[in-house]
C-alpha positions in Angstrom: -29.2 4.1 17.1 -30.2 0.8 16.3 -29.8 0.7 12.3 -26.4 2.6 13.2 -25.6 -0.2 15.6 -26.3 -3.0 13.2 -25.0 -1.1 9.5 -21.7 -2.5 9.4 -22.7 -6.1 9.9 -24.7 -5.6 7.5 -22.6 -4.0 5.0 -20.5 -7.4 5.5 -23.3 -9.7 4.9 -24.0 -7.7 1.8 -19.8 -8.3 0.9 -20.2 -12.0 1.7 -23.6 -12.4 -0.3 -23.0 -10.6 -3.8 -18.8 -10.4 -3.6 -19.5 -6.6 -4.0 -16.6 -4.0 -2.4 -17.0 -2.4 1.1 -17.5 0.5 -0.7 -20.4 -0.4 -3.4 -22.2 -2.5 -0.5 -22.1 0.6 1.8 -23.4 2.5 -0.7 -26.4 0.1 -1.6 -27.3 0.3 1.6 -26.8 4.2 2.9 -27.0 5.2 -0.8 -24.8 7.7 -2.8 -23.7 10.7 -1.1 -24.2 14.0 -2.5 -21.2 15.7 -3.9 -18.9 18.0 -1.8 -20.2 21.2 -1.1 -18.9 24.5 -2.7 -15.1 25.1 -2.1 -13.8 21.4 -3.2 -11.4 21.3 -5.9 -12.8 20.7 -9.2 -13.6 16.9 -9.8 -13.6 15.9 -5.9 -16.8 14.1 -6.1 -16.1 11.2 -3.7 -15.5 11.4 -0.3 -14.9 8.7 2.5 -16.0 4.7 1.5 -13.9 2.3 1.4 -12.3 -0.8 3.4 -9.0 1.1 4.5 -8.2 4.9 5.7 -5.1 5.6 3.4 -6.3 3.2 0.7 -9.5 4.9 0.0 -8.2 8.4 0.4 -5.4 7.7 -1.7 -8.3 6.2 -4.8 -10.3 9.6 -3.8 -7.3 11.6 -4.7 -6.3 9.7 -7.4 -9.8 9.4 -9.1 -10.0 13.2 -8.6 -7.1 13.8 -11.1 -7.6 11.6 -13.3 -5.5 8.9 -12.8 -5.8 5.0 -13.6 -4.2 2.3 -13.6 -1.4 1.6 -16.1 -2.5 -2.2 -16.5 -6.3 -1.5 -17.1 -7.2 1.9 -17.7 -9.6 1.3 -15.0 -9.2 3.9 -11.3 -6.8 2.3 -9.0 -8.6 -0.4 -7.0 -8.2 0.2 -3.1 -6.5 -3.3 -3.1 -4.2 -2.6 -5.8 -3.2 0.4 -3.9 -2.9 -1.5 -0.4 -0.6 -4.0 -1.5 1.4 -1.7 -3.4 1.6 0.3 -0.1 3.6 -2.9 1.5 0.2 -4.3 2.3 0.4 -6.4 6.2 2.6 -6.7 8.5 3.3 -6.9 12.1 3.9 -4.6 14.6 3.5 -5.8 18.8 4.5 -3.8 22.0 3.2 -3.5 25.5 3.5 0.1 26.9 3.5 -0.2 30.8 3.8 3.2 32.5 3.7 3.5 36.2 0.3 5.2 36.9 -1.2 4.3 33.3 -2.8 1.1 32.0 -0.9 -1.1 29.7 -1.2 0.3 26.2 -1.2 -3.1 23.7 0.0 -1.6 20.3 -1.3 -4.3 17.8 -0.6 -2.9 14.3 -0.8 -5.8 11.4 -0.6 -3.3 7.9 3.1 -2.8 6.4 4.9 -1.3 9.3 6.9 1.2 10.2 7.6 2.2 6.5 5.5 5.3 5.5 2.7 3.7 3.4 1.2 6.4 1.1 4.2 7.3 0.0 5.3 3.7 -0.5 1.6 3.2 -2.5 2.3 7.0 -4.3 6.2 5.3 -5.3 5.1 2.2 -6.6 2.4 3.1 -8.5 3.9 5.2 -10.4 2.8 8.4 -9.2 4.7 11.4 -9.0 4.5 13.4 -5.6 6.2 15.8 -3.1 6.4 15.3 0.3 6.9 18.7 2.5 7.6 19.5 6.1 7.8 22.9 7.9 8.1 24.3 11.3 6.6 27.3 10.2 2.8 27.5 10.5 2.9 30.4 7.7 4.9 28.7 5.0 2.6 25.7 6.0 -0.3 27.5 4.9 1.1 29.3 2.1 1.9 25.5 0.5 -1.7 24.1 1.6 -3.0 27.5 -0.2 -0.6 27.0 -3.0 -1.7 23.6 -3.5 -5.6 23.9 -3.6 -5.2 27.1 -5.6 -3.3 24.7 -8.7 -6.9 22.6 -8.5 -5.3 19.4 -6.3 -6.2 18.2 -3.3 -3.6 18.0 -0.6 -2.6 15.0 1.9 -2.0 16.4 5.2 -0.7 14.6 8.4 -2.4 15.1 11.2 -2.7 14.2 14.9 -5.6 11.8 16.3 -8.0 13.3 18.0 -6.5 16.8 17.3 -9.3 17.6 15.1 -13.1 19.2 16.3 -14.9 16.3 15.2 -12.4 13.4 16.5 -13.4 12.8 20.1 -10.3 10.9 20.9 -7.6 12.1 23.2 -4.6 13.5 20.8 -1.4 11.8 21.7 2.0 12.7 20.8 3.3 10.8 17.5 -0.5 9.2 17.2 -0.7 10.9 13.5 -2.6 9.9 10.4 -3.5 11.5 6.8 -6.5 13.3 5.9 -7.6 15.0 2.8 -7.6 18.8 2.8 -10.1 19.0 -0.6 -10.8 22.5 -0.7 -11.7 26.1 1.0 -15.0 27.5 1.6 -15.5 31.1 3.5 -12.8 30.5 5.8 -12.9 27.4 6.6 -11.3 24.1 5.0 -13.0 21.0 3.8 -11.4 17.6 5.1 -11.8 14.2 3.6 -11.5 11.9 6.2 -13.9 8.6 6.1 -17.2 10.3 6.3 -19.4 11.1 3.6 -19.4 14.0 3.1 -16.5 16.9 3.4 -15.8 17.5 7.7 -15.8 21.5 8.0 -12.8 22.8 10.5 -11.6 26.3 10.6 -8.0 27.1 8.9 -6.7 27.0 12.7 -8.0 24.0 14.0 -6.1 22.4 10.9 -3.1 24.4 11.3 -2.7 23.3 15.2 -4.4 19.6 14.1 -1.0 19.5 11.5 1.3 21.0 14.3 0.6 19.2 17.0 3.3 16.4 17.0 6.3 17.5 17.0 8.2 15.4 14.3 7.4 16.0 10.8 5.2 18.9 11.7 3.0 20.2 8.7 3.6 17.0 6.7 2.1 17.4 3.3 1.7 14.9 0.0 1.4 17.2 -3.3 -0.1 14.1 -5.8 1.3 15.5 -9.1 0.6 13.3 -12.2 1.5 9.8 -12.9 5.1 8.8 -14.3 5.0 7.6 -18.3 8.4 6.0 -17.0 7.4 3.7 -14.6 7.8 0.0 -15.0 4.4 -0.7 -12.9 4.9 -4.4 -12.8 8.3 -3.6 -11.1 6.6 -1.4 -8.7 4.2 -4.3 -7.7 7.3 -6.9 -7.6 9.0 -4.1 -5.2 6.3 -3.8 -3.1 5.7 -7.2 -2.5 9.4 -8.1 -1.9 9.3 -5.3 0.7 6.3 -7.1 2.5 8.4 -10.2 2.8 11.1 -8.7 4.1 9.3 -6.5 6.5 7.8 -9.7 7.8 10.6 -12.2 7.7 13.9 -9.9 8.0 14.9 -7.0 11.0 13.4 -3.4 10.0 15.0 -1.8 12.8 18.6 -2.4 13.1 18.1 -2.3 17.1 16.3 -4.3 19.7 13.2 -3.5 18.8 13.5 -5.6 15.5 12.1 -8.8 18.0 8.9 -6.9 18.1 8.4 -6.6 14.2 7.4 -9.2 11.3 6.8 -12.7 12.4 9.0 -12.1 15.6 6.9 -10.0 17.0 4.0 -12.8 16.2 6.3 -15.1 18.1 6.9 -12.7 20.9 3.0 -12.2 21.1 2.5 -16.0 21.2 5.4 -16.7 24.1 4.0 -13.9 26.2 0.4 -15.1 25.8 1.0 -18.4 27.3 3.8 -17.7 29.3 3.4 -18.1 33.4 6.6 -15.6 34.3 6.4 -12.1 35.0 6.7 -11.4 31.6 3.9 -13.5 30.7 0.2 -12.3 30.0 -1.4 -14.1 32.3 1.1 -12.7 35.3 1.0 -9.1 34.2 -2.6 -8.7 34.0 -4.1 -9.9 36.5 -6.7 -6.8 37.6 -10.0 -6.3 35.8 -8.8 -2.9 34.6 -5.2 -4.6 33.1 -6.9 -7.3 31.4 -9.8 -5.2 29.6 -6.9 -2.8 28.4 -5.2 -5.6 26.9 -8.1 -7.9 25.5 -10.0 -4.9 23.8 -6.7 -3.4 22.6 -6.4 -6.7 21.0 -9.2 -6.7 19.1 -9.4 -3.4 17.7 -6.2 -3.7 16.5 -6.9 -6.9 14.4 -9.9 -5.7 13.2 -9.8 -1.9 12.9 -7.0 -0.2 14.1 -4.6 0.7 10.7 -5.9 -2.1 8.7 -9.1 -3.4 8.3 -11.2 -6.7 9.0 -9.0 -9.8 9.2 -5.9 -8.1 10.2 -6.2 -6.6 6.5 -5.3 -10.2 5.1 -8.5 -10.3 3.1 -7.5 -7.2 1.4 -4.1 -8.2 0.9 -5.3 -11.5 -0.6 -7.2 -9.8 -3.3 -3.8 -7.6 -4.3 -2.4 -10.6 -5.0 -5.3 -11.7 -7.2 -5.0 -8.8 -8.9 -0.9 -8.6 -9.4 -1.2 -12.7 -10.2 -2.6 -10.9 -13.7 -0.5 -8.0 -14.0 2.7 -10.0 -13.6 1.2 -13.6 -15.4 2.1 -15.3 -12.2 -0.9 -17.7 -11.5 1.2 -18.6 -8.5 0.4 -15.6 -6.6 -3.3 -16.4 -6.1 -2.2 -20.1 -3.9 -0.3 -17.4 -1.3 -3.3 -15.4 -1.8 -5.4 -18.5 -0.8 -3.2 -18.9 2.2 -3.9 -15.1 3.1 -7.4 -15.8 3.0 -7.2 -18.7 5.3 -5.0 -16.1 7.8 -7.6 -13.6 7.4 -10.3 -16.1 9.0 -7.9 -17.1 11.8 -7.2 -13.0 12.7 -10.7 -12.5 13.2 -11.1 -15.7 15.0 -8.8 -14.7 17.4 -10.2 -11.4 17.3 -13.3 -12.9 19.0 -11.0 -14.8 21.4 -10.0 -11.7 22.8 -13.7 -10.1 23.5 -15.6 -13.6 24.6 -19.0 -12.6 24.3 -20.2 -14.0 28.1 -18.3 -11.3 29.6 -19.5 -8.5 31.0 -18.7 -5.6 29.3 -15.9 -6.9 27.2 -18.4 -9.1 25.6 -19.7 -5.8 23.8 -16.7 -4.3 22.7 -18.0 -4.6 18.9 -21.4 -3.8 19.0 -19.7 -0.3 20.3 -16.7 -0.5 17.7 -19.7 -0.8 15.1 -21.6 2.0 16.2 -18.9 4.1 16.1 -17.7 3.1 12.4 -21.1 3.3 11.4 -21.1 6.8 12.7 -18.6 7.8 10.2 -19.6 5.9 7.7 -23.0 7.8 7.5 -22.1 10.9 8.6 -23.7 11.6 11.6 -23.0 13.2 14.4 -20.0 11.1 16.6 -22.0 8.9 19.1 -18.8 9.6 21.7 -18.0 12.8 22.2 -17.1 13.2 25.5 -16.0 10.6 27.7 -14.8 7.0 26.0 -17.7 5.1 25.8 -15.1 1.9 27.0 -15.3 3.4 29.7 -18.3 2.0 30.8 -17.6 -1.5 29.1 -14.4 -1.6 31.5 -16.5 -0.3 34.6 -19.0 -3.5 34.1 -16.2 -5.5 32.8 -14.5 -4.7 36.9 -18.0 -5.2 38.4 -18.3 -8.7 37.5 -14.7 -8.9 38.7 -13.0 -9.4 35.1 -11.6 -12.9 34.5 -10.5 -14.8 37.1 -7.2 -16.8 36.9 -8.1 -20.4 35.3 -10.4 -18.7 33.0 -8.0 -16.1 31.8 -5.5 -18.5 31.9 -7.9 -21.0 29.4 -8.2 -17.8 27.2 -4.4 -16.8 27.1 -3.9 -20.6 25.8 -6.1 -20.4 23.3 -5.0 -17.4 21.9 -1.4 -18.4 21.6 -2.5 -21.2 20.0 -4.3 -19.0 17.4 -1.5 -17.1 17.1 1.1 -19.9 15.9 -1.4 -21.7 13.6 -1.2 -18.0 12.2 2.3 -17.9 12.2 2.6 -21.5 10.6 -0.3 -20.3 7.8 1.3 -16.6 6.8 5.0 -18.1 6.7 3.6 -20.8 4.4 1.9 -17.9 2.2 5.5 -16.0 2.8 7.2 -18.6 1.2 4.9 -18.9 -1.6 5.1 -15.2 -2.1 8.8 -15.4 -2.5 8.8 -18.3 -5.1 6.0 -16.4 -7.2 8.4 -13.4 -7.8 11.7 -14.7 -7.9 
């Protein structure tokens, strides 16, 4: 439990020492995986890694055919594909229902535009997207799929499959890699390892379960001799400044999106009416829903460390080349700098003197480094923040002037983000025109 407990930090101080990719330091230190077992699709020979879910299973798919990048001949870095996905953005709600705890809905990648398919489209790479209501012709085009020697992107609900312990929600979906058959059962690419082993039903009900967009699959096809990949990268970066500085929506909820919704989240933090923070969540139970809902989704939660700024910074290194714009790596500077200032607020949110609260990472750790190495989950069963909020309500949470202190300081983080990424913004938009 211990080396489990500690392998992520160490995988970072491994990134911060030789410059190296999540995925190469992991593997220094865990080591290569073997290769899939029996029943992948010819050529699927890497599985999980990586510094982002859709990022790395797009590269896995991508390395499995064949594919590279137009610019370099080289596989598609995962940053590459990020950006070209629409790379950040924001996305903040609140989710009060009487009987529940707040849900904070913190989600800083490209948002709400689909982003594999936005990666798939910009890079160049021709695909098919599929839906059906009928579980049959669902598994006739999964079986039709692995049978031409490709692996399939499948949609899926969170926590809907065997070895996800967390409580499936309706519309809480995300993409997984269906990689092969083998004796009735389907291998699933899906951040660990090594292929996860489900029956053909529990994928079938796992690719049901929400309601919209029910057996969504991605057929990856082969990559477009057409495409204009620096146009693709100028598209996709136009699209991130928009998504952050223009509505998305068309309705109310556009306030909630982009650097309004940052806005919205700094006004409510340090706000004293009802609608304010420190006024809504006033009971041990309210504030730990909040504060580690807050931290989880800057640093893990759809993106990846840094509110995926880091990441995004190192597209724009890499499309400063591809387009000869040297100007892009000064906004990619600025990302940098916005990165530092995510995770600082990051650790606003979980002060480490608080009960409970204070250990909200050293859980989140052992539960990525679970995946990462393939082992069994640590938290089947009951949430393990459930305890963290039971000790975080026996010291009696925080009271008023220190949450009050904390809220402060957080909004304060949040607009010296604000100030930073709309600098970077505008430097984004002078670099491509």
């Amino acid at each position: 439990m211990t080396s489990q407990n500690t392998l992520k930090r160490r995988i970072r101080a491994r990134m911060e020492k030789t410059g190296e990719s999540y995925t190469t330091a992991r593997r220094a230190i865990v080591g290569t995986p073997p290769p899939p077992a029996s029943g992948a699709v010819p050529g699927y020979t890497r599985v999980g890694g990586g510094t982002h879910h859709d990022s790395a299973l797009v590269s896995n798919v991508l390395h499995q055919m064949g594919v590279t990048g137009p610019h370099n001949g080289e596989p598609f870095s995962e940053t590459m594909l990020i950006g070209l996905g629409g790379g950040i953005g924001v996305m903040y709600f609140v989710f009060e229902y009487e009987g529940h705890l707040p849900m904070l809905s913190l989600i800083l990648r490209h948002h709400p535009d689909d982003f594999v398919v936005g990666m798939l489209t910009n890079a160049g790479i021709r695909h098919e997207v599929s839906t059906t209501s009928s579980p049959r012709l669902a598994a006739a085009t999964l079986g039709r799929v692995i049978e031409a020697g490709r692996p399939a992107i499948c949609r899926v609900t969170a926590g809907a499959l065997p070895y996800d312990p967390r409580q499936p929600i309706q519309g809480d979906h995300y993409e997984v890699g269906v990689i092969g058959f083998d004796s009735g059962t389907a291998l699933i690419d899906d951040e660990a390892p090594h292929p996860h082993r489900v029956t053909l039903q529990e994928l079938a009900d796992a690719r049901a379960f929400t309601k919209k967009e029910k057996h969504r699959l991605i057929e990856v096809i082969d990559r477009d001799p057409d495409h204009d990949f620096a146009t693709g990268i100028r598209r996709a970066i136009a699209k991130t400044i928009h998504n952050l500085t223009e509505p998305v929506m068309g309705n109310n909820f556009d306030a909630n999106f982009g650097f309004r919704g940052l806005e919205k989240l700094a006004d409510e933090l340090e706000s004293t009416k009802s609608s304010g923070w420190r006024r809504r969540f006033t009971t041990p139970d309210r504030q730990f829903a909040v504060l580690h809902r807050m931290f989880t989704g800057i640093e893990l939660e759809w993106g990846a460390t840094g509110g995926l700024r880091p990441a995004y910074a190192d597209f724009l290194d890499e499309a400063a080349s591809v387009l000869d714009r040297p100007d892009l790596i000064g906004a990619a500077g600025r990302f940098r700098a916005a990165g530092k200032m995510w995770q600082e607020l990051a650790d606003l949110a979980v002060p480490s003197a608080a009960p409970g609260l204070g250990r909200i990472r050293e859980v989140m750790d052992l539960d990525q480094a679970s995946r990462i190495t393939g082992v069994s989950h640590p938290v089947l069963g009951p949430s393990p923040f459930d305890d963290l909020r039971a000790e975080f309500a026996a010291a009696g949470g925080l009271a008023e002037p220190e949450l009050a202190s904390l809220l402060d300081s957080m909004a304060i983080g949040v607009r010296q983000i604000l100030d930073v990424e709309r600098e970077a913004v505008g430097r984004l938009a002078e670099a491509i025109g």
